[in-house]
VEXDREN-2710 file (C-alpha; in Angstrom, 1 decimal):
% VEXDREN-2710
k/r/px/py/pz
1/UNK/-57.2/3.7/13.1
2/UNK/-60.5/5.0/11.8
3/UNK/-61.8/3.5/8.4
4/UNK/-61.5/7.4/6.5
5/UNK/-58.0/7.6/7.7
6/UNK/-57.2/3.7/6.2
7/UNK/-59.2/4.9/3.0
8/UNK/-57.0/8.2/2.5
9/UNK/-53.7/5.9/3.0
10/UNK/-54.8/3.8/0.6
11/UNK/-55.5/6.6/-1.9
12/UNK/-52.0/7.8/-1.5
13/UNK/-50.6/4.5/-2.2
14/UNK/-52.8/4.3/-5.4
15/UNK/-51.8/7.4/-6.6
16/UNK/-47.9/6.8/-5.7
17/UNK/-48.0/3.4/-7.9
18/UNK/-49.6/5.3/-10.5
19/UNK/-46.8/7.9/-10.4
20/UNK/-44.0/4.9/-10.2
21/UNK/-45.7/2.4/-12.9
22/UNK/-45.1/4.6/-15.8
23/UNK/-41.6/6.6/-14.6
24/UNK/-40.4/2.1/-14.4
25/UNK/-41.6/1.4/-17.6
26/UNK/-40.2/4.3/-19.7
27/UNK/-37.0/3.8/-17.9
28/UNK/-37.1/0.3/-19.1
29/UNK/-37.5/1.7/-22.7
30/UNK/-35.0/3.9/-22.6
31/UNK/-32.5/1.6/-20.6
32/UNK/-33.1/-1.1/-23.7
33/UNK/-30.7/0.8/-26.5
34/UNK/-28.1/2.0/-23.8
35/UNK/-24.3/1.8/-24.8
36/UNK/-21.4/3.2/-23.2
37/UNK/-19.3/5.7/-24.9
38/UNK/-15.6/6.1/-25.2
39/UNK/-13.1/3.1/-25.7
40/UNK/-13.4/-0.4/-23.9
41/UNK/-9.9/-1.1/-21.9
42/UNK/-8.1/-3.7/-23.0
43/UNK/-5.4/-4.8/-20.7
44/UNK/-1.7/-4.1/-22.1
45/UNK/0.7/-6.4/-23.1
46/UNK/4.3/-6.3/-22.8
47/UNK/6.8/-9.4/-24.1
48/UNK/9.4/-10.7/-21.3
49/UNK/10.2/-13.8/-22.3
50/UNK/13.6/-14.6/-21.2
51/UNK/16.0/-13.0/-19.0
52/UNK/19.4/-11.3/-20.5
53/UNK/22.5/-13.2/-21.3
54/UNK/24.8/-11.4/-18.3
55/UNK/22.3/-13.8/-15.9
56/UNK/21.5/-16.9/-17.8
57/UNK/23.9/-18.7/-16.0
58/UNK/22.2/-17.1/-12.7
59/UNK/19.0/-19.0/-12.6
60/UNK/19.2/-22.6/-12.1
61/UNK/18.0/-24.4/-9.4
62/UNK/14.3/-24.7/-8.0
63/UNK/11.9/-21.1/-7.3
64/UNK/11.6/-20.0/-4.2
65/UNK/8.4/-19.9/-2.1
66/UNK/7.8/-16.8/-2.7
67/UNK/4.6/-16.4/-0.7
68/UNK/6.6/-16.6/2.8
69/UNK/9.7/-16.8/1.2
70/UNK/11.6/-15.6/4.5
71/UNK/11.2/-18.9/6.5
72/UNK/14.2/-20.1/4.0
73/UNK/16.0/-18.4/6.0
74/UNK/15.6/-20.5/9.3
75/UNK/15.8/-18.4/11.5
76/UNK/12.5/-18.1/14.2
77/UNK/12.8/-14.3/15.4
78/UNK/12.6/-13.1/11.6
79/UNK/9.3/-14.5/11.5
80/UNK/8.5/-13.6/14.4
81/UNK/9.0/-10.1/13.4
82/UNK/7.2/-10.7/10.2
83/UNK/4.5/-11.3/11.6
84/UNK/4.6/-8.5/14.2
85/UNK/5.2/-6.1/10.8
86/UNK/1.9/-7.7/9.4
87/UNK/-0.2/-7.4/12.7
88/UNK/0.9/-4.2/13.9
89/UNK/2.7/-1.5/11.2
90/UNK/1.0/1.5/10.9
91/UNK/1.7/2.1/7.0
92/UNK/-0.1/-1.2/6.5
93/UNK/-2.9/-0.1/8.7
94/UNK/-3.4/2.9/6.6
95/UNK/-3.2/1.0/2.9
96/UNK/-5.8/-1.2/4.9
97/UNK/-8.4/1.9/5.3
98/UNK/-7.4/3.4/1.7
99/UNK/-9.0/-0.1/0.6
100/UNK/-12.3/1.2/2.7
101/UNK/-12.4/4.2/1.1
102/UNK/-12.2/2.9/-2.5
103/UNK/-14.8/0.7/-2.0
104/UNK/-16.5/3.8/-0.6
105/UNK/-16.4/5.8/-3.5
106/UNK/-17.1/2.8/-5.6
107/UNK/-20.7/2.9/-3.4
108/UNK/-20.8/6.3/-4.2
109/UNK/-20.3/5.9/-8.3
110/UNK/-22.8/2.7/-8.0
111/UNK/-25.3/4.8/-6.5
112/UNK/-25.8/7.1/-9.3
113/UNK/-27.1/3.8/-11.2
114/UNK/-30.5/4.0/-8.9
115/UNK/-33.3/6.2/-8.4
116/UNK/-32.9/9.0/-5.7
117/UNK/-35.9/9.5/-3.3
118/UNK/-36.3/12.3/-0.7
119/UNK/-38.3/13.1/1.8
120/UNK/-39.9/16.4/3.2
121/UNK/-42.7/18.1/5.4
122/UNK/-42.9/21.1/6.6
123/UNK/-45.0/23.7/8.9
124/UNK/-46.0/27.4/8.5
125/UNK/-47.6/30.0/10.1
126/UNK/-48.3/33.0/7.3
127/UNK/-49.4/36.2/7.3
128/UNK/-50.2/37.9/4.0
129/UNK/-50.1/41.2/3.8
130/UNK/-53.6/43.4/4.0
131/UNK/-53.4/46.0/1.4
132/UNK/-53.8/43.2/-1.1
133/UNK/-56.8/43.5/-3.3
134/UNK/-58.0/39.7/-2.3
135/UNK/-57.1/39.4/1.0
136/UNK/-56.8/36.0/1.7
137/UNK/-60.2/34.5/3.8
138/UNK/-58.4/33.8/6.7
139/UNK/-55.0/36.2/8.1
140/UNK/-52.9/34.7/9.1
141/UNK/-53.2/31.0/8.0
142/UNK/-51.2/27.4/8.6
143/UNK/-49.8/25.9/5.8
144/UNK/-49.1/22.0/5.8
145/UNK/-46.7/20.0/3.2
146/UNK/-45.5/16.4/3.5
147/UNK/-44.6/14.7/0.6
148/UNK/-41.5/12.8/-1.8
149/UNK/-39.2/13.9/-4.7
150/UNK/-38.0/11.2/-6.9
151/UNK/-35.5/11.5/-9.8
152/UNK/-34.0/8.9/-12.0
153/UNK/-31.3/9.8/-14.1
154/UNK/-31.3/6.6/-17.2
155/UNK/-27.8/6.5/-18.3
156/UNK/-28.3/5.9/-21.8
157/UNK/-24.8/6.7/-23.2
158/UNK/-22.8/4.8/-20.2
159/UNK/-21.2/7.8/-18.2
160/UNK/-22.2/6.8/-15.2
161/UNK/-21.1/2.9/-16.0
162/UNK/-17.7/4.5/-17.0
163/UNK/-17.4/5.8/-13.4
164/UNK/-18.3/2.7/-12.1
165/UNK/-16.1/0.8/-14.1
166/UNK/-12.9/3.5/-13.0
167/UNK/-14.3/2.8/-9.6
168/UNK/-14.0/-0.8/-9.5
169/UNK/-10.8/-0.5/-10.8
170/UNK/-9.8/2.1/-8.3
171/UNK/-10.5/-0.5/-5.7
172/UNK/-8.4/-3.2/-7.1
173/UNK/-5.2/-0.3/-7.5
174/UNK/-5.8/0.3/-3.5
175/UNK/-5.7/-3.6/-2.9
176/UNK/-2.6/-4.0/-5.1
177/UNK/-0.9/-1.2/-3.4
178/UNK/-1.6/-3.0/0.0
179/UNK/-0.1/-5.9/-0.9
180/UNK/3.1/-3.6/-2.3
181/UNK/3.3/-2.0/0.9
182/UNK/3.1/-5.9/2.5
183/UNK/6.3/-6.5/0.2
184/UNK/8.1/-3.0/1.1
185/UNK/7.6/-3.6/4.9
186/UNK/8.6/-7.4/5.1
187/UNK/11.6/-6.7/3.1
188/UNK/12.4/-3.4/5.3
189/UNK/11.7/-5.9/8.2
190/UNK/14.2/-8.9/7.0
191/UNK/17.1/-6.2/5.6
192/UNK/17.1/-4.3/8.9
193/UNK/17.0/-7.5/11.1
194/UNK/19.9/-9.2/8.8
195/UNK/21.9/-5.3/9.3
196/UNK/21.4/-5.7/12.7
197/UNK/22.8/-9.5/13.0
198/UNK/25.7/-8.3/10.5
199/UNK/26.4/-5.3/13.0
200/UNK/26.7/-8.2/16.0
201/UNK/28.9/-9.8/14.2
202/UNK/31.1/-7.1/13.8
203/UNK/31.0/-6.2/16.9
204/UNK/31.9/-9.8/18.5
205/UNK/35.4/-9.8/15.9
206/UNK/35.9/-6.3/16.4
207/UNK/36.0/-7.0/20.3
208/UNK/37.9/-10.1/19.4
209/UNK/40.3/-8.5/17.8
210/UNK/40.9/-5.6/20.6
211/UNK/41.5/-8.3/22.5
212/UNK/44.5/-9.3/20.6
213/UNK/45.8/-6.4/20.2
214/UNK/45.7/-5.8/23.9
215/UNK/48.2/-9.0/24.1
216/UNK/50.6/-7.1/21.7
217/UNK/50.6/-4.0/23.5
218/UNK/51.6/-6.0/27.2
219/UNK/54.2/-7.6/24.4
220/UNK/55.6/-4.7/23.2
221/UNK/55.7/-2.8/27.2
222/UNK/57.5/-5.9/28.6
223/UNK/59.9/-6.2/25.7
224/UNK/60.2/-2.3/26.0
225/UNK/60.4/-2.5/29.6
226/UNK/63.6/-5.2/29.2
227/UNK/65.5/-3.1/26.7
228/UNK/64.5/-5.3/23.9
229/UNK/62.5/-3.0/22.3
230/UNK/62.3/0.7/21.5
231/UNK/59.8/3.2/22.7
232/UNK/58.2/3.6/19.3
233/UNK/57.0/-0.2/19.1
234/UNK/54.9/0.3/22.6
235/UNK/53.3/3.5/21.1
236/UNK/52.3/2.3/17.9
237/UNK/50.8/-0.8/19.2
238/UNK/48.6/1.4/21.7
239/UNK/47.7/3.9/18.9
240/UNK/47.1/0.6/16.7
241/UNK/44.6/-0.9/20.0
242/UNK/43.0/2.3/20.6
243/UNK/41.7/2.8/17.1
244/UNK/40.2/-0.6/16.9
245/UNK/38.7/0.2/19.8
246/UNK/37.5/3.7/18.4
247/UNK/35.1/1.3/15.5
248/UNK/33.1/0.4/18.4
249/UNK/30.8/2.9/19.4
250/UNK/30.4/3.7/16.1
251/UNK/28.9/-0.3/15.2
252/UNK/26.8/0.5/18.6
253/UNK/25.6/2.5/17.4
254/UNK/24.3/1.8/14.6
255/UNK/23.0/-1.5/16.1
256/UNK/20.6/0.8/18.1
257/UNK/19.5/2.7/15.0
258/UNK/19.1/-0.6/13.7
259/UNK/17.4/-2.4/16.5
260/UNK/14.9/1.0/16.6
261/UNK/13.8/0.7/12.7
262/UNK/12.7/-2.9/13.4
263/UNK/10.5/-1.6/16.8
264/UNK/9.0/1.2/14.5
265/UNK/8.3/-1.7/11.2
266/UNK/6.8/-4.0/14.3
267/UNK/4.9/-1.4/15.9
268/UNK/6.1/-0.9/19.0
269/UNK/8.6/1.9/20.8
270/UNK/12.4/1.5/20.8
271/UNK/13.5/-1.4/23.6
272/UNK/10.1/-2.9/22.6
273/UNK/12.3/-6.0/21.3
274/UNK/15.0/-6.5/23.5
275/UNK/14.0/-9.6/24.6
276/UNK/13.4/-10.6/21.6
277/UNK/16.5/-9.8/20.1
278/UNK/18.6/-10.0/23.2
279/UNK/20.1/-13.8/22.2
280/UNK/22.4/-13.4/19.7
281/UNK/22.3/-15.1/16.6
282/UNK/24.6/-15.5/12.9
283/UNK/23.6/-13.8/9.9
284/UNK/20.7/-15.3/8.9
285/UNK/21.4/-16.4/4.7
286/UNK/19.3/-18.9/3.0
287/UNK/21.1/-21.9/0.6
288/UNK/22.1/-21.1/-2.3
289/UNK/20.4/-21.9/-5.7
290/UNK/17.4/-20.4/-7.0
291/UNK/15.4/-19.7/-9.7
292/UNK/13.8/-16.6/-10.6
293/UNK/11.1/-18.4/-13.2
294/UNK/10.3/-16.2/-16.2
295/UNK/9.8/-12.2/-16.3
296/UNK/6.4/-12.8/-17.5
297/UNK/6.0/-14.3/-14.1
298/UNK/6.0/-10.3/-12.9
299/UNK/3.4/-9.6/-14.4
300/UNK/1.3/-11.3/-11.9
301/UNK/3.6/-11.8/-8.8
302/UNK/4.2/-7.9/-8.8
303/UNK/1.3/-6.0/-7.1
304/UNK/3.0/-2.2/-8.0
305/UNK/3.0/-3.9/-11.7
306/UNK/-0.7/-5.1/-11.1
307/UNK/-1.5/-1.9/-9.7
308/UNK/-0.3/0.3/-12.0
309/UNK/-2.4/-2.0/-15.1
310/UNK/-5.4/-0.8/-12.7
311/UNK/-5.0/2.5/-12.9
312/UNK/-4.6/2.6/-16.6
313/UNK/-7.7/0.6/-16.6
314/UNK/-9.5/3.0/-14.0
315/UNK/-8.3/6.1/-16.3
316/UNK/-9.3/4.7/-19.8
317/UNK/-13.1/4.5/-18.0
318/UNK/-12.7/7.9/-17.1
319/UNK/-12.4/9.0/-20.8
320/UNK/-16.2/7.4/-21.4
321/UNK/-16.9/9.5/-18.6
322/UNK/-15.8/12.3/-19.7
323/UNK/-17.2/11.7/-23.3
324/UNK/-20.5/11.3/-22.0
325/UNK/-20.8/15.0/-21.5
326/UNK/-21.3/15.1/-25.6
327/UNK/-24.7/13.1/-25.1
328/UNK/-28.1/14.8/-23.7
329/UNK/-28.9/13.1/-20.4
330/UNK/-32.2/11.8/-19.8
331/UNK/-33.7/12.2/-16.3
332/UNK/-37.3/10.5/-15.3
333/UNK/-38.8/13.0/-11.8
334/UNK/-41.4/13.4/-9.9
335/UNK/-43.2/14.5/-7.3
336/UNK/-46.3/14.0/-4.6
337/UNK/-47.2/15.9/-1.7
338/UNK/-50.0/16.9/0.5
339/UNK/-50.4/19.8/1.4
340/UNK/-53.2/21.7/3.4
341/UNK/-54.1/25.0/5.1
342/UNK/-55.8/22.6/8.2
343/UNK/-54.1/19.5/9.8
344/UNK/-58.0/18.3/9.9
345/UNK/-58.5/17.5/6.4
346/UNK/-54.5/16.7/5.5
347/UNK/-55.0/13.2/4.2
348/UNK/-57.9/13.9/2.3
349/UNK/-57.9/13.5/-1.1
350/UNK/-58.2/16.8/-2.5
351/UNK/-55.2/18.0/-0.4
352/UNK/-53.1/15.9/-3.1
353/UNK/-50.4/17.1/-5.4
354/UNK/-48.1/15.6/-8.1
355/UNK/-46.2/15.9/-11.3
356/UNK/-43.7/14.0/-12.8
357/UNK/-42.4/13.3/-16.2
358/UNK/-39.2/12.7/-18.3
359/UNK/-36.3/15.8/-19.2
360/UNK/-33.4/15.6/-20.5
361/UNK/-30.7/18.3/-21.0
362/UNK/-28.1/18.9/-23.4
363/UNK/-24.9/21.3/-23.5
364/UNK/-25.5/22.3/-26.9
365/UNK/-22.4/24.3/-27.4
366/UNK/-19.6/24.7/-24.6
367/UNK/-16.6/26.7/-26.5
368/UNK/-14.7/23.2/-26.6
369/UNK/-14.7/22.7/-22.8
370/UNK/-15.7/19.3/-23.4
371/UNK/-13.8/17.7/-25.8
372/UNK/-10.9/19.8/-23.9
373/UNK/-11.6/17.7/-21.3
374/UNK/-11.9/14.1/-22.8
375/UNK/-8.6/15.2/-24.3
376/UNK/-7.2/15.8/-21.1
377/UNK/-8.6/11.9/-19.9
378/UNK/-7.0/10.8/-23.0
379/UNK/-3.3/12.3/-22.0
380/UNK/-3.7/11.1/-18.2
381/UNK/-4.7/7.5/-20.2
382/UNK/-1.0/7.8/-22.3
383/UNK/0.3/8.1/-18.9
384/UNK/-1.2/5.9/-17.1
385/UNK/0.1/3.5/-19.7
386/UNK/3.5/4.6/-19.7
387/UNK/3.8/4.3/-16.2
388/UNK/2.6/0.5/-16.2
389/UNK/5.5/0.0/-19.2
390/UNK/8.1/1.7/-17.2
391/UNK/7.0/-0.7/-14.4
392/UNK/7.5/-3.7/-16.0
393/UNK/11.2/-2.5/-17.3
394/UNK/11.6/-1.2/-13.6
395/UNK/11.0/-5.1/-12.5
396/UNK/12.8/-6.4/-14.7
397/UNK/15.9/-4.7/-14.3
398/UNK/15.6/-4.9/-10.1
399/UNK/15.4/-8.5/-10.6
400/UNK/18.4/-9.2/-13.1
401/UNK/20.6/-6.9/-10.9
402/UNK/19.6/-8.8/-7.9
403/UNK/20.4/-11.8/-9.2
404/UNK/23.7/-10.8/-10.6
405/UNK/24.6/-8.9/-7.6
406/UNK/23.9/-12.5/-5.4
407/UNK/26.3/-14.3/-8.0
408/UNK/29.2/-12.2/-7.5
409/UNK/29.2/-11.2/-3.9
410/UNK/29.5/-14.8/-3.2
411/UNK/32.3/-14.9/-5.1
412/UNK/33.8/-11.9/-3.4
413/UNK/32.3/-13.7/0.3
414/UNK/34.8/-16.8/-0.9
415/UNK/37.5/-14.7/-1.9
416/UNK/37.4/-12.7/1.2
417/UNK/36.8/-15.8/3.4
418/UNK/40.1/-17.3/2.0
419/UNK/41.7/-13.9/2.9
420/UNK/40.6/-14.6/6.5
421/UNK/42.9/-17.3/7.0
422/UNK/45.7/-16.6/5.5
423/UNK/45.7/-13.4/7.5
424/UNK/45.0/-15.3/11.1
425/UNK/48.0/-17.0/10.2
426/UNK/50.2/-14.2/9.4
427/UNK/49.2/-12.6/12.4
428/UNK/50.2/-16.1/14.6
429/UNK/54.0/-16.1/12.3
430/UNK/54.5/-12.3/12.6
431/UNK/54.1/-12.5/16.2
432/UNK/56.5/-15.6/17.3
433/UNK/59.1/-13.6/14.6
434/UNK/58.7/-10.4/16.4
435/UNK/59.5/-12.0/19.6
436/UNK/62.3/-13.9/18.4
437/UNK/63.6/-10.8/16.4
438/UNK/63.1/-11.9/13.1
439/UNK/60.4/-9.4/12.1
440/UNK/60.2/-5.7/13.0
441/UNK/57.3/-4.5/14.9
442/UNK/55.5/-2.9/11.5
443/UNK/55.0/-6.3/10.4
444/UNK/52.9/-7.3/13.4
445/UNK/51.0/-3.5/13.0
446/UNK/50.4/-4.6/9.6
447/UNK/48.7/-7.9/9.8
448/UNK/46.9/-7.2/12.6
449/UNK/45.1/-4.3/10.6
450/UNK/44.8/-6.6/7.4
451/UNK/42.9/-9.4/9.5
452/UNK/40.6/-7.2/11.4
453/UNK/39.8/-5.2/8.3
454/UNK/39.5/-8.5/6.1
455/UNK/37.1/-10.0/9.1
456/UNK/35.0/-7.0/9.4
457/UNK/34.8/-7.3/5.3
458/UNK/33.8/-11.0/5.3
459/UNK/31.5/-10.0/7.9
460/UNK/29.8/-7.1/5.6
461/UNK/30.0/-9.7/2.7
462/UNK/27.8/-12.1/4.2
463/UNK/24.8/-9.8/5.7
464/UNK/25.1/-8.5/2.2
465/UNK/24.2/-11.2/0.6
466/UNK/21.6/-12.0/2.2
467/UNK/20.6/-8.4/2.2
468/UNK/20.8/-9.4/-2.2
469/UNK/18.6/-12.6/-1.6
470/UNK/16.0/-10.3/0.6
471/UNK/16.1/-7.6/-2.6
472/UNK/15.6/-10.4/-5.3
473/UNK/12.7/-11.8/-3.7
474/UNK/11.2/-8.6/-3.1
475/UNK/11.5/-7.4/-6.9
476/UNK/9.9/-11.3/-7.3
477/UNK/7.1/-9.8/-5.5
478/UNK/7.7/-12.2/-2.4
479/UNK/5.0/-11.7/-0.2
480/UNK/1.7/-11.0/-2.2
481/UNK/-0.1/-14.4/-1.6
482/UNK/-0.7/-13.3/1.8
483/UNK/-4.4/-12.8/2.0
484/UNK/-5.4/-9.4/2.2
485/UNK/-7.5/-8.6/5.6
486/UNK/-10.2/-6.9/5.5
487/UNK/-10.1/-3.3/6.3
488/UNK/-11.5/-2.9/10.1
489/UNK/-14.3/-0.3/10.6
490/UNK/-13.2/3.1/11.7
491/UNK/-12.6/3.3/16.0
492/UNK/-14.3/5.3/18.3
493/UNK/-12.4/7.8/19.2
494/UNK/-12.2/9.6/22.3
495/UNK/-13.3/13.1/21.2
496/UNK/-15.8/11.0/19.1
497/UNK/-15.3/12.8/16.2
498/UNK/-15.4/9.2/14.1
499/UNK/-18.5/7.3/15.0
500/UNK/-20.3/4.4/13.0
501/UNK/-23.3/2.9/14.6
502/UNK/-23.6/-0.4/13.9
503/UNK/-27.2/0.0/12.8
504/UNK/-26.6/2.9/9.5
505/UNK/-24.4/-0.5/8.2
506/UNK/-25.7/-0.4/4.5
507/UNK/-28.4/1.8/5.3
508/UNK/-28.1/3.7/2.1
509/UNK/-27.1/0.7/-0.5
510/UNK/-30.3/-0.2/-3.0
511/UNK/-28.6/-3.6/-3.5
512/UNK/-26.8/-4.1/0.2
513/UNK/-23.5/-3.1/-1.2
514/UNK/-21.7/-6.6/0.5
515/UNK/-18.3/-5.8/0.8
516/UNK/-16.5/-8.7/-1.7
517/UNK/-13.9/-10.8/-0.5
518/UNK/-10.3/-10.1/-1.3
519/UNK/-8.4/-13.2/-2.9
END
């Protein structure tokens, strides 16, 4: 590099500090009396302090671990699908990348808080036209530009911190509703694998009970056979059989329809779990006694309650931003550039050119559009604040019915459990009566029915309540300790229409943009 062309870059330099020294300093002034406009947030509060008097007597014992609150339920293949809900369901994946694109657009509000430089050169041949007066000395010519464009704009009133602030608070709504759709799927994950134990189960008395009705049909053909019993007893114990043989395919197959949910919550394609399901197992029901702390304690455990305060905190910044339309907005630009008519004497110093300077501009009068539009913030504010209310009540009330629906199916589970073997013996005194003549044949008809129905009941009553105890700790908001993964980058795709090189990673962030850590 010759010492003229070292001399010209260093002119350049000189004269692009002298264009940035001032545009800093004035921005530093004017930065100095900045305030944000339109109302501070201040987060809601709502007073739960006790639950009602219909579940007082509900709540004793000790509070569930609510963070992996389905290993009370001892049972190895329902964590096992947990975690294969947490690893590999789609829905999750996508509140995942939702997280990545709030924190993009939060880059994108931050940005507007730095200066904006661009870049340009260009080449041209011309050719004026010669029935001008002056022609130009040389026709045609070359025409040389490189240079930068810089603009600042100072937010002085705060609009663009009010975006930044409904940003951030965007971000933490997307987190909370990843952690809601963590407590959705893990409790769509338990209630279909406790449906689909409760269906087993049914299945195993239902083929328990064809089997003794089988033994009363042989009963009634021999007895028939011997003249000892009419016709009509040996039909209506076969019509009796083959309708409890009828409920079968039907509990098949919703087992299947079952069993499929759980490979679609996990992931996979239907059969993906039949070896993991294929040993069969009870109903799955953790011990009873709980405690479902204090409703203020939904206020933090729930992420759609959590959520919902974010988004009324996300729209009260957006009124400031509206609001901030009312101010003038002050913008510090500028400009250098070389430009030449030969690439010989580009860099020289009389090819230079620059201006810069503060503006500002102010929409003096706008037929109302603007305070039409801050009052349309304000309404989506009202609702945003509504909704987080209704939330709370929402929570509330899922959790009280829960808890009372827990109370009194176990009750009903007793009840019905009691009923179970009174009717297994009925069915053993009917018989030996029937076959000593004592009873007629409609007695045997009838208990039989009464104990399969009652099992099948006693069965449904148990997956039910543990169906209730998966419910209640859901509406706890069981499940959002988990620590939230971080959203993985975009794949490559095939067609390659969604490409990141590794190298553009915070290319464009003045301050590195680090993604922060989710707690």
């Amino acid at each position: 590099m010759d010492g003229s062309f070292r001399l010209n870059l260093v002119s350049i330099a000189t004269v692009t500090t002298r264009f940035l020294a001032p545009f800093a300093i004035s921005a530093c002034v004017m930065l100095s009396g900045c305030f944000s406009v339109g109302p501070d947030y201040q987060k809601p509060d709502m007073s739960i302090d006790a639950w009602s008097s219909a579940v007082a007597g509900h709540v004793g014992g000790s509070r569930p671990e609510l963070e992996r609150w389905w290993t009370g339920f001892n049972d190895p293949v329902l964590d096992q699908l947990i975690e294969r809900t947490r690893t590999a369901n789609r829905d999750l994946k996508i509140a995942s990348q939702r997280i990545n694109e709030a924190r993009a657009q939060r880059g994108i509000a931050r940005s507007q808080l730095f200066p904006a430089v661009a870049s340009a050169g260009d080449y041209a041949r011309i050719r004026a036209s010669e029935s001008l007066l002056v022609p130009p000395p040389e026709n045609p010519s070359n025409l040389f530009t490189a240079g930068f464009d810089a603009g600042w704009e100072v937010d002085v009133f705060g609009g663009i911190r009010r975006s930044v602030e409904a940003a951030d608070a965007s971000v933490d709504a997307s987190i909370e509703t990843y952690r809601d759709v963590l407590v959705t799927l893990f409790s769509e994950t338990a209630l279909n694998y406790v449906e689909f134990r409760t269906l087993q189960r049914r299945i195993s008395l239902a083929n328990e009970n064809i089997g003794t009705q089988a033994k009363t049909v042989e009963l009634t053909k021999v007895r028939f056979e011997t003249d000892l019993a009419p016709k009509i007893d040996l039909t209506q114990a076969t019509t009796n059989y083959e309708i409890s043989r009828s409920v079968v395919p039907l509990l098949e197959t919703q087992l299947a329809l079952a069993k499929n949910r759980l490979a679609t919550l996990t992931g996979g394609y239907p059969g993906s779990l039949d070896k993991l399901l294929a040993r069969k197992r009870g109903i799955p029901i953790p011990r009873p006694g709980y405690s479902a702390g204090l409703p203020a304690d939904l206020l933090r455990a729930r992420p759609d309650i959590r959520r919902a305060e974010r988004e009324f905190a996300a729209q009260t910044a957006q009124i400031g931003v509206a609001a901030a339309d009312l101010y003038p907005r002050f913008v510090l630009a500028g400009n250098f550039s070389l430009q030449s008519i030969d690439g010989s004497d580009f860099f020289d110093a009389a090819s230079r050119t620059y201006s810069f300077g503060p503006a500002f501009s102010w929409q003096v009068f706008s037929a109302g559009r603007i305070r039409s539009s801050i009052k349309i913030e304000e309404s989506r504010a009202e609702q945003a604040l509504l909704n987080y209310e209704n939330a709370v009540l929402l929570a509330v009330a899922e959790v009280e019915s829960s808890m009372i629906a827990i109370a009194n199916e176990r009750r009903r589970n007793g009840h019905l459990n009691e009923a179970v073997k009174n009717a297994t013996e009925t069915v053993g005194m009917v018989l030996d009566g029937y076959r000593n003549d004592v009873f007629d044949f409609q007695r045997v008809l009838d208990a039989e029915r009464t104990k399969f129905d009652t099992e099948d009941e006693a069965a449904s009553s148990k997956g039910d309540i543990a169906k209730e105890y998966i419910r209640l700790y859901k509406a706890l908001g069981g499940g959002t300790e988990v620590e939230v993964v971080a959203p993985e980058e975009p794949r490559t795709t095939t067609s390659g229409w969604l490409r990141r090189e590794s190298n553009l990673q915070g290319a464009d962030s003045p301050s590195g943009d680090e993604v922060p850590k989710v707690d």
